[in-house]
C-alpha positions as CSV (number, residue, x, y, z in Angstrom):
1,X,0.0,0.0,0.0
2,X,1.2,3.6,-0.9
3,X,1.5,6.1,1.7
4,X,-1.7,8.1,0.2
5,X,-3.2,4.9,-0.2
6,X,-3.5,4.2,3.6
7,X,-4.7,7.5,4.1
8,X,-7.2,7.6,1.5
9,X,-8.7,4.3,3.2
10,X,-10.0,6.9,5.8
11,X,-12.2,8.6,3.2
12,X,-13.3,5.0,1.7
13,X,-14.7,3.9,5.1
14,X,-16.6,7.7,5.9
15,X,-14.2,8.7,8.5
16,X,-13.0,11.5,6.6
17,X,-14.0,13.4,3.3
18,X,-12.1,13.6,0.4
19,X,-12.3,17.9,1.1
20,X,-11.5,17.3,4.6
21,X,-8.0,14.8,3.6
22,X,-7.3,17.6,0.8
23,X,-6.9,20.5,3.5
24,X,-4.9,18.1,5.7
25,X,-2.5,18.1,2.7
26,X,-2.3,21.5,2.3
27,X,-1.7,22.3,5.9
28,X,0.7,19.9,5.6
29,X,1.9,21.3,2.7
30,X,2.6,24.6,4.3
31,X,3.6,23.7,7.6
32,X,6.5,21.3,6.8
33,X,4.5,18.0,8.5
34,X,3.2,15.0,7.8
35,X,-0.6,14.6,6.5
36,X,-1.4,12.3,9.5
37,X,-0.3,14.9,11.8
38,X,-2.0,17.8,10.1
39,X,-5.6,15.5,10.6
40,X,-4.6,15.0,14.0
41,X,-4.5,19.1,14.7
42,X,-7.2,19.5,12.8
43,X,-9.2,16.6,15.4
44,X,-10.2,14.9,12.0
45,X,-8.9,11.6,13.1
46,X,-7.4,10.3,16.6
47,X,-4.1,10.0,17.1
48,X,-3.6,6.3,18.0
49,X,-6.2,5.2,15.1
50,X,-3.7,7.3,12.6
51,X,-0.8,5.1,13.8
52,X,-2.1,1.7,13.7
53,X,-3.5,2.2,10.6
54,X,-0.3,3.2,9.0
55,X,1.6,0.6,11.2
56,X,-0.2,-2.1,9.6
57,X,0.0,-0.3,6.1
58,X,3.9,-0.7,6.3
59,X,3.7,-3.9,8.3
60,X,5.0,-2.8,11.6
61,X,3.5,-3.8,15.1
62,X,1.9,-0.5,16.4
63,X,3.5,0.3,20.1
64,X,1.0,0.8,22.9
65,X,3.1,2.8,24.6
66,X,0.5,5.2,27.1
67,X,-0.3,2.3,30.0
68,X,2.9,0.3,28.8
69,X,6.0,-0.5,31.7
70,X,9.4,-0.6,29.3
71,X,11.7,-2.9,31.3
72,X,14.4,-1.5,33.0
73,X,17.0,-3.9,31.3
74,X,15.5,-2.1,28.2
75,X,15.9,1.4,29.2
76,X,19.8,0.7,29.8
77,X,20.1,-0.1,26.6
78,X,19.8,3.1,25.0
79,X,21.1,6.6,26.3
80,X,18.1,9.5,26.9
81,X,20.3,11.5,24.5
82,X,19.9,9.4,22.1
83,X,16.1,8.4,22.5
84,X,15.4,12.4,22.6
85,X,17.7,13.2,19.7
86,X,16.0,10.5,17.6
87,X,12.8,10.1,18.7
88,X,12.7,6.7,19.6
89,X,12.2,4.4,22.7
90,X,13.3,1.1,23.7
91,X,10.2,-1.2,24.5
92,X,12.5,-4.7,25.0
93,X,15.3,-6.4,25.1
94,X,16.2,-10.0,25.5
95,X,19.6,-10.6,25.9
96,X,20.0,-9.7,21.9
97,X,17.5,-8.2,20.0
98,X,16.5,-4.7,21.1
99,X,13.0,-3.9,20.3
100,X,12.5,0.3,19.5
101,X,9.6,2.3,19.1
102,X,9.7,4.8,16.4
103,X,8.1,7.4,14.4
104,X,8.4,6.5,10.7
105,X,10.3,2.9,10.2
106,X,10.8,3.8,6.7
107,X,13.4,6.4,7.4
108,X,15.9,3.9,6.9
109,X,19.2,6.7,7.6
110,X,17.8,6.4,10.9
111,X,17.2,3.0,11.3
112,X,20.7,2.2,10.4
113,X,22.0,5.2,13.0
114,X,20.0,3.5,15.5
115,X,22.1,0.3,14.5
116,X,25.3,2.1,14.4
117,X,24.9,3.4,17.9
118,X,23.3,1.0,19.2
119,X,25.5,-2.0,18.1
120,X,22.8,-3.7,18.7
121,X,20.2,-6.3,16.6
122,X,17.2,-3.9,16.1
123,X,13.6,-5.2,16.0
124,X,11.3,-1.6,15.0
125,X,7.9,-1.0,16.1
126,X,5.4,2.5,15.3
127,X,4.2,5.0,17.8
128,X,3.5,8.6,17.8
129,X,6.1,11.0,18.2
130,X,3.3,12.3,21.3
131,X,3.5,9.0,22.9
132,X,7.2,8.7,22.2
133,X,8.3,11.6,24.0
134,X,6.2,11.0,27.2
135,X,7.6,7.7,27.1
136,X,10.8,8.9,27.7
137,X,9.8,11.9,29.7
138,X,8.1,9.1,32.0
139,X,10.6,6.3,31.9
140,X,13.7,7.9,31.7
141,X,13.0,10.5,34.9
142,X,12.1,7.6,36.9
143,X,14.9,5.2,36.5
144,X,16.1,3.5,39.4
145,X,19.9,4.1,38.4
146,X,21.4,7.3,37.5
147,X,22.0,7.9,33.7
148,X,25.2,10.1,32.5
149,X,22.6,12.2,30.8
150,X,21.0,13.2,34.3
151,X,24.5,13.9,35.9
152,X,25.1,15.9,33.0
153,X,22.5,18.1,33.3
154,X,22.8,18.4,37.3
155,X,26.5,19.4,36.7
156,X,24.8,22.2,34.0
157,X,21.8,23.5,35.8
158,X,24.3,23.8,39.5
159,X,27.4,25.3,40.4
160,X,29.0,22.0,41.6
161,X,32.6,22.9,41.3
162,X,35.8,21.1,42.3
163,X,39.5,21.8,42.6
164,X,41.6,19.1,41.6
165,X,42.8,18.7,44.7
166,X,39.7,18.5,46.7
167,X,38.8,16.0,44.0
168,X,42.3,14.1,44.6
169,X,41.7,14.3,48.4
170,X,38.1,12.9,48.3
171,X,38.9,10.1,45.7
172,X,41.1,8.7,48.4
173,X,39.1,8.2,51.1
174,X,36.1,6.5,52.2
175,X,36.0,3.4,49.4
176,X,37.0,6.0,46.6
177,X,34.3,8.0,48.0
178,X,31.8,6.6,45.7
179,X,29.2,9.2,46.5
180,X,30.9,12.1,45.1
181,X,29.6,13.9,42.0
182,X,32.2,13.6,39.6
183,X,32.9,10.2,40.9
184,X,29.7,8.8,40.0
185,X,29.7,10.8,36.3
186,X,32.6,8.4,35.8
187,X,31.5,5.6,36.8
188,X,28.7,6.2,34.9
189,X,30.6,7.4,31.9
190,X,32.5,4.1,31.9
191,X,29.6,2.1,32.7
192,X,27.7,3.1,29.4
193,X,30.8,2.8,27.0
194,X,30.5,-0.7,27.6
195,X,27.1,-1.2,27.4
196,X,27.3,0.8,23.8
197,X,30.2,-2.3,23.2
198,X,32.4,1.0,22.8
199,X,36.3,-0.2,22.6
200,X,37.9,3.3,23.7
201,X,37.0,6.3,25.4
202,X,38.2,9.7,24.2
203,X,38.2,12.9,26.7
204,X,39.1,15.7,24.7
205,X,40.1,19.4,26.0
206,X,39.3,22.3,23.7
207,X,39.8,26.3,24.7
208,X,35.9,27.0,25.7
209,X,34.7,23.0,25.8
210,X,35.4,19.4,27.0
211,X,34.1,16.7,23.9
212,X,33.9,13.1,25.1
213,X,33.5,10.6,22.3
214,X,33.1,6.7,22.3
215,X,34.6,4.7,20.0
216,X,32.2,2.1,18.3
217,X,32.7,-0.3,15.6
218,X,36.0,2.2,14.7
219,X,33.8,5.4,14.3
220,X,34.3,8.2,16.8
221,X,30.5,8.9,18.2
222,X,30.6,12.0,20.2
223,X,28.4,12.1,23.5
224,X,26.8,15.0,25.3
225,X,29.7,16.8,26.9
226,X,30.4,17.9,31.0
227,X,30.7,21.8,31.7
228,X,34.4,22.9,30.6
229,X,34.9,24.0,34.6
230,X,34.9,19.8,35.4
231,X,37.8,19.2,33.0
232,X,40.5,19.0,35.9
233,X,38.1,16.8,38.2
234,X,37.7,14.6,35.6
235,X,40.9,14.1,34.9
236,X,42.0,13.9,38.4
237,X,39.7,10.9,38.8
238,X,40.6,9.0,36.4
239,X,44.5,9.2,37.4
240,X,43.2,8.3,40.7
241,X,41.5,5.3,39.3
242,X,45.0,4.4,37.1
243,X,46.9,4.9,40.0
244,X,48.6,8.0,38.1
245,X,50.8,11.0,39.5
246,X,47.8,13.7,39.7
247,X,50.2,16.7,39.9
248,X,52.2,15.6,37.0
249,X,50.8,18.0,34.3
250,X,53.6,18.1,31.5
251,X,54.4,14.8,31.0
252,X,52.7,11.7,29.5
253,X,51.3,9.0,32.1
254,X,49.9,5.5,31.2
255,X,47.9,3.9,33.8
256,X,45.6,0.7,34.1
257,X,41.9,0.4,35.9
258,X,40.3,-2.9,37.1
259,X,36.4,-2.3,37.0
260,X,33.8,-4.5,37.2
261,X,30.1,-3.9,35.4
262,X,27.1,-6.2,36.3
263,X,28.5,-9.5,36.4
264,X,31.6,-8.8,34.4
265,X,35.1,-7.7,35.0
266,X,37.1,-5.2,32.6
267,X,40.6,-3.6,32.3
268,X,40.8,-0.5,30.9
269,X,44.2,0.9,29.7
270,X,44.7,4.5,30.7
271,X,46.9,7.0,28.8
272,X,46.9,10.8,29.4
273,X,48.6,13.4,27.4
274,X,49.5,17.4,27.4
275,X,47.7,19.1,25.6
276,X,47.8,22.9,24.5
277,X,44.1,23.4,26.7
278,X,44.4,20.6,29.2
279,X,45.1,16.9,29.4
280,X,43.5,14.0,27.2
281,X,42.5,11.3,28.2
282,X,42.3,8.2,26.2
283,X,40.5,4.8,28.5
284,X,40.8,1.7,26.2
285,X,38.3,-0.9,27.4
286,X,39.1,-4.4,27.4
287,X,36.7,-7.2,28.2
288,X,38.3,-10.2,29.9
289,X,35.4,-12.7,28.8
290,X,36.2,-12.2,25.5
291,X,40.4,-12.5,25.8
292,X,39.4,-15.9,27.3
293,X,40.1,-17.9,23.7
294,X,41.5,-20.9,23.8
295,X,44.0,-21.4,20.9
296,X,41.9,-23.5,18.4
297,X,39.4,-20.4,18.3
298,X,42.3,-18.3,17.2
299,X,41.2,-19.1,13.4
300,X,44.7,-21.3,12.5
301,X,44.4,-23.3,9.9
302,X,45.0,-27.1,10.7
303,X,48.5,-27.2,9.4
304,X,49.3,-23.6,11.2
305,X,48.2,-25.3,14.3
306,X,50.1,-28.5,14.3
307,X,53.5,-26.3,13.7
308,X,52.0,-23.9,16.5
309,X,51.9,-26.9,19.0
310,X,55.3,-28.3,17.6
311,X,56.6,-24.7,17.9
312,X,55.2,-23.9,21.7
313,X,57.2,-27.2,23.1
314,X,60.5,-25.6,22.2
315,X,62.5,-24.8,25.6
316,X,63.2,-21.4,24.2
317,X,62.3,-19.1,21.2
318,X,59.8,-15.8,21.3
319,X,57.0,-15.2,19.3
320,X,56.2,-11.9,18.2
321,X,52.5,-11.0,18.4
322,X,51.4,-7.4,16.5
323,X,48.4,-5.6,15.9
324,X,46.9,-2.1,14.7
325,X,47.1,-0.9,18.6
């Protein structure tokens, strides 16, 4: 079915007229929307009959999403920057396939940004943008766990301010003082790299801003950024963290952080350098389930891996083992 098909089945069953779908159009037309959404402000046809109908005209599963409680484990899954920017939802997730609400399906650049992001197997549902939004406004504000999105914006909206050394004093004491502010933005910060399956994480000073980008399937995807004021409690907890020389300013350090998330554990290889407006901050984030490979899952060949074993029963030698990193 065409899009003006699906709409025209309105007029075939007497919902609407043909006059009354043709100054839809044109208020469409002139107000840069959608047709459906220009009958909706013109009370012509409710909202929720609009979207199942074209739901099932492009075969997608309409999303109740009004009386509907989205799983926390799905909420995790997706960053409220992201569900604003986009205007989409998680709905479900089971262990693999993410299930998302959104407003038009067919916008496939956005379907496979969602994917990019994400990194995640996408199954798409339709809602209204309407329900969408209170779906996150409602979901999203009452998560039991913090989000980096709502430390971000408690960092913007107060005056919370540290030194570096009040931050370096504080890290120290009490269990890393875990209920700190900038402490918990870490955390945080760390915690939804790897749920994004992110492999690095990039803290970037600039003159007037701090940019923190996660790197995900090799692209650099740049997240919602921390007031420029934080930059040296930032970086003064993660030194902490990699057992670093805080006061050393001028000179590269390279650190390491054990960490565990959920039931996993990760290392994450810490290297800071000078810059011209600060220090940078690169966090590498390895996964220690996934070094765990025995050495016929290394892909040899059968040959390769009858020398291998000949070779590894040698009493001396080296092997030399490389990489892009």
């Amino acid at each position: 079915m065409a899009p003006r098909d699906w709409l025209h089945a309105f007029v075939d069953d007497g919902t609407i007229s043909a006059d009354q779908l043709m100054e839809a159009e044109g208020m469409a037309a002139s107000m840069g929307i959608l047709p459906e959404d220009a009958l909706v402000r013109l009370e012509y046809v409710q909202q929720d009959r609009l979207g199942k109908a074209k739901a099932a005209a492009y075969g997608f599963k309409f999303a109740a999403l009004d009386d509907f409680e989205i799983p926390h484990s799905a909420i995790e899954c997706v960053p409220e920057s992201v569900a604003r920017e986009n205007k989409c939802v998680p709905i479900n997730f089971d262990g693999e396939k993410l299930t998302v609400a959104v407003t038009d399906p067919m916008n496939f650049e956005l379907v496979e940004k969602l994917r990019f992001i994400l990194n995640r197997e996408i199954d798409l549902q339709m809602a209204p943008e309407d329900a969408i939004q209170n779906a996150i406004n409602r979901h999203y504000g009452q998560t039991e766990t913090e989000s980096v999105d709502s430390m971000l914006m408690e960092f913007t909206e107060t005056a919370i301010d540290f030194t570096e050394t009040e931050l370096a004093e504080a890290s120290t004491q009490a269990e890393d003082n875990e209920k700190s502010p900038i402490v918990r933005l870490v955390n945080l910060v760390i915690s939804e790299a790897v749920n994004m399956r992110a492999s690095d994480i990039h803290v970037e000073p600039f003159e007037d801003r701090v940019r923190i980008r996660y790197r995900i399937d090799g692209v650099l995807i740049e997240r919602d950024a921390p007031p420029r004021r934080l930059l040296g409690a930032l970086t003064s907890r993660i030194k902490v963290m990699g057992n670093m020389d805080i006061a050393e300013k001028r000179r590269p350090q390279d650190g390491r952080i054990k960490t565990r998330i959920g039931s996993r554990d990760f290392d994450l290889r810490v290297s800071v350098m000078p810059t011209n407006h600060g220090q940078g901050i690169v966090l590498r984030i390895l996964d220690r389930d996934n070094i765990k490979v025995g050495i016929r899952n290394l892909g040899f060949s059968e040959e390769n891996y009858r020398k291998f074993q000949q070779i590894i029963r040698r009493p001396n030698g080296i092997f030399l083992v490389t990489g892009p990193t």
